[in-house]
N, C-alpha and C positions, 0 to 999 in steps of 0.2 A: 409279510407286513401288510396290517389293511391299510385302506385307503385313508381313514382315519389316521393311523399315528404316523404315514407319510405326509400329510398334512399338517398335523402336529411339529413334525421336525423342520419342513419348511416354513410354517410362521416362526419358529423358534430361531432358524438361521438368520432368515430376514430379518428379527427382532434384534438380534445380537448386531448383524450389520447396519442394518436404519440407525443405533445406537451411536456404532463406532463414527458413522457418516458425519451424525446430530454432532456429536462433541469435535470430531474435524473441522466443522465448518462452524462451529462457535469459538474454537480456538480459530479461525481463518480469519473470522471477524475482527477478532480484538486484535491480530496482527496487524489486519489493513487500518482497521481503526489508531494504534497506535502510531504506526507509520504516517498516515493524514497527519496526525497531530504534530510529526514531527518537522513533516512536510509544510506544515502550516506556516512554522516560526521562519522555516527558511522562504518562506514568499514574502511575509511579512520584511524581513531581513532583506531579498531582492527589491522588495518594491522601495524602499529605503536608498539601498545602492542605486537604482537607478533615478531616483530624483536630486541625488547628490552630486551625479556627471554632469548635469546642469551648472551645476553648484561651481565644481571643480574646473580649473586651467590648467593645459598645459600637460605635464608626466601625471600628475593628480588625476586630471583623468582619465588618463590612458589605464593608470592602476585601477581603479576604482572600477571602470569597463570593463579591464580583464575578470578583476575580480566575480564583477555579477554576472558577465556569461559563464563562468564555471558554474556559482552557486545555479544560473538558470538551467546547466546542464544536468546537474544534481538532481534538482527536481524533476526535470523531463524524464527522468531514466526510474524515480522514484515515481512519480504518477505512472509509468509504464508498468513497474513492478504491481502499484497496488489494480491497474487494469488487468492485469495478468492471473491476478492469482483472482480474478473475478469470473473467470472462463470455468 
């Protein structure tokens, strides 16, 4: 084989790979991307809960606490996920 079409075959591998890479990490994208988004409405939704502990007396707030630290958990574990797959 000359040096030429061993050349040939190695841009051609690479070209195939760099490809599979390109389209991984534009579907990576719209994962993370989609995820923010979802992640969005539950901050939106905590910040909500936590101005209503305020609000609330008594067992009221005691649920209402419970409640948003779970939803807070939720999203710390989902911001993790979208830090994650940014590695």
């Amino acid at each position: 084989m000359t040096i030429q079409q061993e050349l040939s075959q190695l841009v051609a591998a690479l070209r195939r790979e760099r490809d599979e890479l390109h389209l991984k990490l534009h579907l990576l994208q719209a994962e993370a991307r989609d995820e923010w988004h979802a992640l969005e409405k539950k901050w939106n939704h905590l910040r909500q809960k936590a101005e209503s502990v305020g609000d609330a007396t008594g067992q009221s707030a005691g649920d209402v606490g419970a409640a948003a630290r779970l939803l807070g958990e939720e999203l710390r574990r989902g911001y993790q996920r979208i830090r994650d797959s940014m590695r």
